[in-house]
PDB file of N, CA, C and O in Angstrom:
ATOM      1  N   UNK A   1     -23.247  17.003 -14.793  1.00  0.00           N
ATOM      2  CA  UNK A   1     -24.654  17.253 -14.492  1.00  0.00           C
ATOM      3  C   UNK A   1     -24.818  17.406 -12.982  1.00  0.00           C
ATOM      4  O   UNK A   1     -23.955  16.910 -12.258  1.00  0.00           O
ATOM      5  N   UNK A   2     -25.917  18.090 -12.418  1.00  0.00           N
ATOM      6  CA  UNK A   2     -26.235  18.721 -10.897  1.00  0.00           C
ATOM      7  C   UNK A   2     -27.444  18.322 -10.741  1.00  0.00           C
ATOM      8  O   UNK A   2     -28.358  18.846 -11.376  1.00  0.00           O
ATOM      9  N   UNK A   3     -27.594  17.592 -10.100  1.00  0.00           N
ATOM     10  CA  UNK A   3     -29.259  17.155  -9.706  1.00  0.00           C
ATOM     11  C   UNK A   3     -29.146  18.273  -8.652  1.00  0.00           C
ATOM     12  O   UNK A   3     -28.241  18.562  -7.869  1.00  0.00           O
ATOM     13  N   UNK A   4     -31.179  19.167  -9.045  1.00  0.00           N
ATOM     14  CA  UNK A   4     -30.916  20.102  -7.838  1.00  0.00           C
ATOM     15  C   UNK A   4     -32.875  19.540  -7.626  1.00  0.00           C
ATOM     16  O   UNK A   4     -33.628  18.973  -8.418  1.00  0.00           O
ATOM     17  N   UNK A   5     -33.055  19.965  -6.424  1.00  0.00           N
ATOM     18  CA  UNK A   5     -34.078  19.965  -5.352  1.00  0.00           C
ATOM     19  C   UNK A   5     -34.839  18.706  -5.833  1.00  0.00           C
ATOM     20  O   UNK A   5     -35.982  18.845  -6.269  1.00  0.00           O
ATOM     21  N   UNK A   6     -34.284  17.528  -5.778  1.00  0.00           N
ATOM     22  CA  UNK A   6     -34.761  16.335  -5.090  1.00  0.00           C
ATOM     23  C   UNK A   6     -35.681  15.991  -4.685  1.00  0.00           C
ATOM     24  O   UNK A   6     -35.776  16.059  -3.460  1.00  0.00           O
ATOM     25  N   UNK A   7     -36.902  15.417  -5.495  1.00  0.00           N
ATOM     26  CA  UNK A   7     -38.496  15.045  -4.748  1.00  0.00           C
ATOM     27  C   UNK A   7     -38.188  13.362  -4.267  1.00  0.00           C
ATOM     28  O   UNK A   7     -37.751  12.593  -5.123  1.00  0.00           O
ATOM     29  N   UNK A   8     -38.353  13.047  -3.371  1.00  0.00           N
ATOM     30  CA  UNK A   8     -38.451  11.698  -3.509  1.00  0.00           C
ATOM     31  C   UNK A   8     -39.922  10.974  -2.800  1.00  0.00           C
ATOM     32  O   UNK A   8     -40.173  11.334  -1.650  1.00  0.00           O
ATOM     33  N   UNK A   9     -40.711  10.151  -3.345  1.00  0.00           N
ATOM     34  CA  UNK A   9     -42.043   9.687  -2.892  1.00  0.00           C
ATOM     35  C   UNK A   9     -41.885   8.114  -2.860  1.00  0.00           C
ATOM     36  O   UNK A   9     -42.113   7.538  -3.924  1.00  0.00           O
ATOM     37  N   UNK A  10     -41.436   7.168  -1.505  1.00  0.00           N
ATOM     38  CA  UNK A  10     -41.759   5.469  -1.514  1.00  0.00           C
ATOM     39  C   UNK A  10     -43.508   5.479  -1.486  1.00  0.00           C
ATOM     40  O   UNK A  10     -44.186   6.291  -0.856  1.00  0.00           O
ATOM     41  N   UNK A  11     -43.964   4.499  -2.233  1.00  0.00           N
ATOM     42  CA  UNK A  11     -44.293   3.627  -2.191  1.00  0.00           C
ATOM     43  C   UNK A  11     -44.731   2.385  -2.134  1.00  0.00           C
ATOM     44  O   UNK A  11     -45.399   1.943  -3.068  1.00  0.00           O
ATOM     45  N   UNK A  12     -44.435   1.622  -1.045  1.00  0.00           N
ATOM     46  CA  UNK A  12     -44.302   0.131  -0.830  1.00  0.00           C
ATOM     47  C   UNK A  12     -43.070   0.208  -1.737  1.00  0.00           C
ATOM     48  O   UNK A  12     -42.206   1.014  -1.391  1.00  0.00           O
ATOM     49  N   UNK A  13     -42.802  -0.709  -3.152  1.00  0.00           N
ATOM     50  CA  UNK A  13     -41.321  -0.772  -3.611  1.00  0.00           C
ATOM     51  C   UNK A  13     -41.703  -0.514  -4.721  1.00  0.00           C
ATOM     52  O   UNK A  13     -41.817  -1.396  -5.572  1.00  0.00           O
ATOM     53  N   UNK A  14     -42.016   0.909  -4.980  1.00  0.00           N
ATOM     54  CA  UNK A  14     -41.940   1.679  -5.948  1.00  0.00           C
ATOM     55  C   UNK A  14     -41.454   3.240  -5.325  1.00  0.00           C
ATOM     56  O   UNK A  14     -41.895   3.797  -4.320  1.00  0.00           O
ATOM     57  N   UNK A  15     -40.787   3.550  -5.929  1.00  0.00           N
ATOM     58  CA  UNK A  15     -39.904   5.311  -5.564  1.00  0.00           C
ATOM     59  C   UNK A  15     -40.122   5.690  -6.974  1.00  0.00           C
ATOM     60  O   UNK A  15     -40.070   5.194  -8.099  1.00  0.00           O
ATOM     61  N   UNK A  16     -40.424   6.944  -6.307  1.00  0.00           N
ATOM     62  CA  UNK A  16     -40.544   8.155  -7.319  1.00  0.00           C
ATOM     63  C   UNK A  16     -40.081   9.114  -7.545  1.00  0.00           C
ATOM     64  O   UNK A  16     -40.979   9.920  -7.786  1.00  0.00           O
ATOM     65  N   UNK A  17     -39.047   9.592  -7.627  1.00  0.00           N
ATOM     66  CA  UNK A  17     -38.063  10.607  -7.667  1.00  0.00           C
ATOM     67  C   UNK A  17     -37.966  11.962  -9.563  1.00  0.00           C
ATOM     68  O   UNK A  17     -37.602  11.931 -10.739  1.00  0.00           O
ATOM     69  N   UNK A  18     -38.435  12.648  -8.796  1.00  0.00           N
ATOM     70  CA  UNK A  18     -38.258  14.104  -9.447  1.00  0.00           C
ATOM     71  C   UNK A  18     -37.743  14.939  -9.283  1.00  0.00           C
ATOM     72  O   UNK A  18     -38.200  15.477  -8.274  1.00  0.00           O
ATOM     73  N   UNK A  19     -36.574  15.748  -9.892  1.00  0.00           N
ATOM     74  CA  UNK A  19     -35.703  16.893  -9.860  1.00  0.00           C
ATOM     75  C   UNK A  19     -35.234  17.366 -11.258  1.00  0.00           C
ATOM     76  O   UNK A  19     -35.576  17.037 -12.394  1.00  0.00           O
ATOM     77  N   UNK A  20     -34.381  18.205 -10.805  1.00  0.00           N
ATOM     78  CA  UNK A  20     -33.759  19.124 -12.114  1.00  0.00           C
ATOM     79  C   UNK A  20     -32.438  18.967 -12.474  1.00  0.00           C
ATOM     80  O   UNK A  20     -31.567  18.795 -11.621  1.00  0.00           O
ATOM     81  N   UNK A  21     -32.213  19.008 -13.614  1.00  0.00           N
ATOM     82  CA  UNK A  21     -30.764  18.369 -14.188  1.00  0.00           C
ATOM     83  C   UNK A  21     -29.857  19.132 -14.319  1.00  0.00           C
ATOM     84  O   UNK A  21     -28.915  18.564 -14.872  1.00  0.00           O
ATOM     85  N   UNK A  22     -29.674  20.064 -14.108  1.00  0.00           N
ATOM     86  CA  UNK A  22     -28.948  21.131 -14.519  1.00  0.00           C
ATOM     87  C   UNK A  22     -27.161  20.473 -15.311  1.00  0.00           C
ATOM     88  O   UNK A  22     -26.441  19.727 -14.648  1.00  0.00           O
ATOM     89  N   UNK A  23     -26.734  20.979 -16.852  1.00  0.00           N
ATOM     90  CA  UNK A  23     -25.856  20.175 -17.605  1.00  0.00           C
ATOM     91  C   UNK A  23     -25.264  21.514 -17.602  1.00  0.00           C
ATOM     92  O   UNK A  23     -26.004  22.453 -17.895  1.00  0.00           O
ATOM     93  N   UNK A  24     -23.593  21.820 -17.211  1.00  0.00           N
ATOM     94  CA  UNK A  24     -22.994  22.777 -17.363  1.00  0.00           C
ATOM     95  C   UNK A  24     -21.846  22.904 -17.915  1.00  0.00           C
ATOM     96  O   UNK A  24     -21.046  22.294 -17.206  1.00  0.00           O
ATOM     97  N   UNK A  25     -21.226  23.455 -18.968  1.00  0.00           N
ATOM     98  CA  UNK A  25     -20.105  23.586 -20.137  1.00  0.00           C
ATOM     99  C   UNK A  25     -19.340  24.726 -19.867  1.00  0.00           C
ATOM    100  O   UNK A  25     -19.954  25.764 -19.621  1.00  0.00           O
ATOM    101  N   UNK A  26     -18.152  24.733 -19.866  1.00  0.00           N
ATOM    102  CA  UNK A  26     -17.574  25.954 -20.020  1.00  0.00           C
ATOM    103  C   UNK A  26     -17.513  26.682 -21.242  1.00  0.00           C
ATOM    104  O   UNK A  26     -16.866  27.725 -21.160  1.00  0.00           O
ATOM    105  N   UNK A  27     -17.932  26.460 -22.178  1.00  0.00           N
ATOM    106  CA  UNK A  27     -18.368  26.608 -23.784  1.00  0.00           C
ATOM    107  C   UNK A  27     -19.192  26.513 -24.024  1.00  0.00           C
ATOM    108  O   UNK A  27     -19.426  26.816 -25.194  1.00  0.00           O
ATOM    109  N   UNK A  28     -20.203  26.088 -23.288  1.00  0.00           N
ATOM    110  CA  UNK A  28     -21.943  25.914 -23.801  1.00  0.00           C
ATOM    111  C   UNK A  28     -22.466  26.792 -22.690  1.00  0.00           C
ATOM    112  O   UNK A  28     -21.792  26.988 -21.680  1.00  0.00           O
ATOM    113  N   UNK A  29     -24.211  27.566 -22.946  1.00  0.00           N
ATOM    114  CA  UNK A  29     -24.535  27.853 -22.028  1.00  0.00           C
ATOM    115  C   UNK A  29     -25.119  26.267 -20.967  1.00  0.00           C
ATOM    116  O   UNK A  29     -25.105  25.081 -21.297  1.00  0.00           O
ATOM    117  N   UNK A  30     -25.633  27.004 -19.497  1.00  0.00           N
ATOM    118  CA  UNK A  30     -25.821  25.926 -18.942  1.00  0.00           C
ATOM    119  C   UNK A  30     -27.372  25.684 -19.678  1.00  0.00           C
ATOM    120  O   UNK A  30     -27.967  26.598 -20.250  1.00  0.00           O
ATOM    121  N   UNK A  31     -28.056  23.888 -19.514  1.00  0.00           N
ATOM    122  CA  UNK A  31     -29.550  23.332 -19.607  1.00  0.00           C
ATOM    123  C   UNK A  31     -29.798  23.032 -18.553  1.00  0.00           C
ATOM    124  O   UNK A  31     -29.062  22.471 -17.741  1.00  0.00           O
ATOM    125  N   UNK A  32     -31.209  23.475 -18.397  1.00  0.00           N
ATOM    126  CA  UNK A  32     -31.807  22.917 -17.464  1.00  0.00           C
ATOM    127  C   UNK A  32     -32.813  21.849 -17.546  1.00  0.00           C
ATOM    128  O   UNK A  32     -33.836  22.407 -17.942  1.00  0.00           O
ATOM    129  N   UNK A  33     -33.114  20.216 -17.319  1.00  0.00           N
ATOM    130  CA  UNK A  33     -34.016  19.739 -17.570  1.00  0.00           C
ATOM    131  C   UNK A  33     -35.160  19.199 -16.472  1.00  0.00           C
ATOM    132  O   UNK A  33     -34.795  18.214 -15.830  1.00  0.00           O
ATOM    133  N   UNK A  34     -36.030  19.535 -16.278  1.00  0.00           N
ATOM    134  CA  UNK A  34     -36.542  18.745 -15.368  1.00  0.00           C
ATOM    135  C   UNK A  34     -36.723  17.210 -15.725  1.00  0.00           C
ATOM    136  O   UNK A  34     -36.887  16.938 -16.914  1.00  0.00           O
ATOM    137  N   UNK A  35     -36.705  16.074 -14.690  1.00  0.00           N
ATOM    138  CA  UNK A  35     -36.328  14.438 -15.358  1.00  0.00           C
ATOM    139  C   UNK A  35     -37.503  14.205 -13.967  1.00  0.00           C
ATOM    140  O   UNK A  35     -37.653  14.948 -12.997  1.00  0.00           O
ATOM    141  N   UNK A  36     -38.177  12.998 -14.267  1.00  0.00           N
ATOM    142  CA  UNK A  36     -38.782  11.846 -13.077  1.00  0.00           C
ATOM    143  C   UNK A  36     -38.447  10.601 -13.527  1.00  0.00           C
ATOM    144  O   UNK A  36     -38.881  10.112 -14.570  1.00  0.00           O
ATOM    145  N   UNK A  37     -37.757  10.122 -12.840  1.00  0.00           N
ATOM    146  CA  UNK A  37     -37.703   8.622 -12.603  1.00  0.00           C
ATOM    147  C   UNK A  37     -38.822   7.997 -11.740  1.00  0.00           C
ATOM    148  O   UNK A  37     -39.379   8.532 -10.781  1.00  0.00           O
ATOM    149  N   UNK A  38     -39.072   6.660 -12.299  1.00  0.00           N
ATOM    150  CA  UNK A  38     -39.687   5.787 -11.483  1.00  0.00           C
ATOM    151  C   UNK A  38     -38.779   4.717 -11.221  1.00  0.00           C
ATOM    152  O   UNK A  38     -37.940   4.519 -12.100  1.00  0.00           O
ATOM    153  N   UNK A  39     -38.750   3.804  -9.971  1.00  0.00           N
ATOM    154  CA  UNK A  39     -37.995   2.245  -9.676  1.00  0.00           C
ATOM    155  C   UNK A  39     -38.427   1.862  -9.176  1.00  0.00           C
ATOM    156  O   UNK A  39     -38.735   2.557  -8.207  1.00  0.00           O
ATOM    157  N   UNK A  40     -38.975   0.404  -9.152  1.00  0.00           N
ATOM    158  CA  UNK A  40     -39.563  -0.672  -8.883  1.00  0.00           C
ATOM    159  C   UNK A  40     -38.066  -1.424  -7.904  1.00  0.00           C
ATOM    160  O   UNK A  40     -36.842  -1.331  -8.006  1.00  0.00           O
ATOM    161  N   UNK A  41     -39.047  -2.172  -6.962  1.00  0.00           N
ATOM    162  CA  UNK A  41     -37.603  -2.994  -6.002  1.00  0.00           C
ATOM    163  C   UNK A  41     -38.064  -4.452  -6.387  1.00  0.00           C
ATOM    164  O   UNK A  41     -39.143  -4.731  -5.864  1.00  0.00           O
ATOM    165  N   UNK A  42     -37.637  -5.247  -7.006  1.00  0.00           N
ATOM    166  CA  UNK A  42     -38.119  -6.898  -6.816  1.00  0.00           C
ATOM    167  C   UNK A  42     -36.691  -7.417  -6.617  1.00  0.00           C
ATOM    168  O   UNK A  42     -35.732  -6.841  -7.131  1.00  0.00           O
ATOM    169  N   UNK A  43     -36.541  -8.751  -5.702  1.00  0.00           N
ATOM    170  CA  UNK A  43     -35.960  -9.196  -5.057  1.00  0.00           C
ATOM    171  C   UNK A  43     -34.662  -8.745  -4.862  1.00  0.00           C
ATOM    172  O   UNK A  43     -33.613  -9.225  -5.292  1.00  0.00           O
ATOM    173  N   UNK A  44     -34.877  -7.622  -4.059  1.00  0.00           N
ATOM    174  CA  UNK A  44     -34.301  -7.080  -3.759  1.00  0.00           C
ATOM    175  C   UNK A  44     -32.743  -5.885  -4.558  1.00  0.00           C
ATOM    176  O   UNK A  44     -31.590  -5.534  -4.307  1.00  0.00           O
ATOM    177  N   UNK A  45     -33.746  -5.729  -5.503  1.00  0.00           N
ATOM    178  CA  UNK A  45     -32.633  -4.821  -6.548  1.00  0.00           C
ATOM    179  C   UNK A  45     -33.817  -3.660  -7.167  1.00  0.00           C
ATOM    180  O   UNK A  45     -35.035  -3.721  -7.331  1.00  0.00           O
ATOM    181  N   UNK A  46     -33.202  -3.029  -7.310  1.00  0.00           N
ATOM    182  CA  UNK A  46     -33.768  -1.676  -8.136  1.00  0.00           C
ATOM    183  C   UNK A  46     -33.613  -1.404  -9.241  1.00  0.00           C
ATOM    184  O   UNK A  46     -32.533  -1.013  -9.685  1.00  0.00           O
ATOM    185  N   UNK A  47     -34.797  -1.573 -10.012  1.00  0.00           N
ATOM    186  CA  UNK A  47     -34.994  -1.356 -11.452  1.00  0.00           C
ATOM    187  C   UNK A  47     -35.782  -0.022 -11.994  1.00  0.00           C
ATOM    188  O   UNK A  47     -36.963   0.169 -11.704  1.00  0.00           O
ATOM    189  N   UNK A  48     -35.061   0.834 -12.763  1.00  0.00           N
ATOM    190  CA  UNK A  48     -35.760   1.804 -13.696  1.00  0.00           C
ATOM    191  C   UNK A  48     -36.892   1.279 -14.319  1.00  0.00           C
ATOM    192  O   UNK A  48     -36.839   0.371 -15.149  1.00  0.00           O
ATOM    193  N   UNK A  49     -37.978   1.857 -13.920  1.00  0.00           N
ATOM    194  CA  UNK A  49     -39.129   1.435 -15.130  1.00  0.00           C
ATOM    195  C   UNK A  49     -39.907   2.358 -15.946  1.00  0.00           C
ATOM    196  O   UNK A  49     -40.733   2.115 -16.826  1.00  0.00           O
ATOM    197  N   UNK A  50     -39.385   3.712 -15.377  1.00  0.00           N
ATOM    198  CA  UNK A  50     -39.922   5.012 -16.256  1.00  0.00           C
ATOM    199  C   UNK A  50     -38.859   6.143 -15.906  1.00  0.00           C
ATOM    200  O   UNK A  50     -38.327   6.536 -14.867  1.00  0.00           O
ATOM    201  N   UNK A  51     -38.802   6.459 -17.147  1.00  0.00           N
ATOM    202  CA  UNK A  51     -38.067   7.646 -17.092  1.00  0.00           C
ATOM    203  C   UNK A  51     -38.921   9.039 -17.819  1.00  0.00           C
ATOM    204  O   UNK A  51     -39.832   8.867 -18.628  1.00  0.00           O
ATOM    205  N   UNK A  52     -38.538  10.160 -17.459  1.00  0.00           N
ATOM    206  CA  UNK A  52     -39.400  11.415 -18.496  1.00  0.00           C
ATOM    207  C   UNK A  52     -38.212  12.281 -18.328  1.00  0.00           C
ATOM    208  O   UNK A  52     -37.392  12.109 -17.426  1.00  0.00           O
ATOM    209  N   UNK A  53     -38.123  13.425 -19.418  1.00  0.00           N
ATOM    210  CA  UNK A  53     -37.314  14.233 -19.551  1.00  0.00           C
ATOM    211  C   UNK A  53     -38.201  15.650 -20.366  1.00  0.00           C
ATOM    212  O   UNK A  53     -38.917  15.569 -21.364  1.00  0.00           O
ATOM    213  N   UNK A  54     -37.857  16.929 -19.541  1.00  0.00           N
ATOM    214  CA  UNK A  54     -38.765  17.838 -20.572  1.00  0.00           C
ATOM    215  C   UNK A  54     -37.565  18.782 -19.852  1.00  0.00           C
ATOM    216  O   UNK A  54     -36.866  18.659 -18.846  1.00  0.00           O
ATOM    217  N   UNK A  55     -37.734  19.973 -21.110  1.00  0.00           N
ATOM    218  CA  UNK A  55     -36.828  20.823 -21.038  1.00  0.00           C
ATOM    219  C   UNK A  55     -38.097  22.264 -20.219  1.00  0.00           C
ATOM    220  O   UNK A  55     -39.315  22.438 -20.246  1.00  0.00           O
ATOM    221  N   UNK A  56     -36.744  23.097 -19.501  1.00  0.00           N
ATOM    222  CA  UNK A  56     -37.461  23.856 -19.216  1.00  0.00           C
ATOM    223  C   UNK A  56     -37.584  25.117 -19.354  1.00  0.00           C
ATOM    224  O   UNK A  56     -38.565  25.696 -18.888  1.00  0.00           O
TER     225      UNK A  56
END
């Protein structure tokens, strides 16, 4: 997989990160998905707390 063009938005200790997934096979055509993550920081570690996935 290729993460391509990278959004990233802090907020205090929440990040928001949006980009495109691009999944490539030499036998499959390539997918493209767009994905946003959300992560929360508490004491000092980073936790996933949302994920989305849509095809495009």
């Amino acid at each position: 997989a290729n993460v391509v063009d990278p959004h990233v938005k802090l907020l205090g200790e929440t990040a928001i990160v949006a980009f495109a997934n691009v999944i490539q096979s030499a036998t499959e055509p390539s997918v493209m998905y767009m994905e946003t993550r959300v992560w929360n920081r508490a004491s000092g570690k980073w936790k996933n707390v949302h994920f989305h996935r849509s095809s495009k």
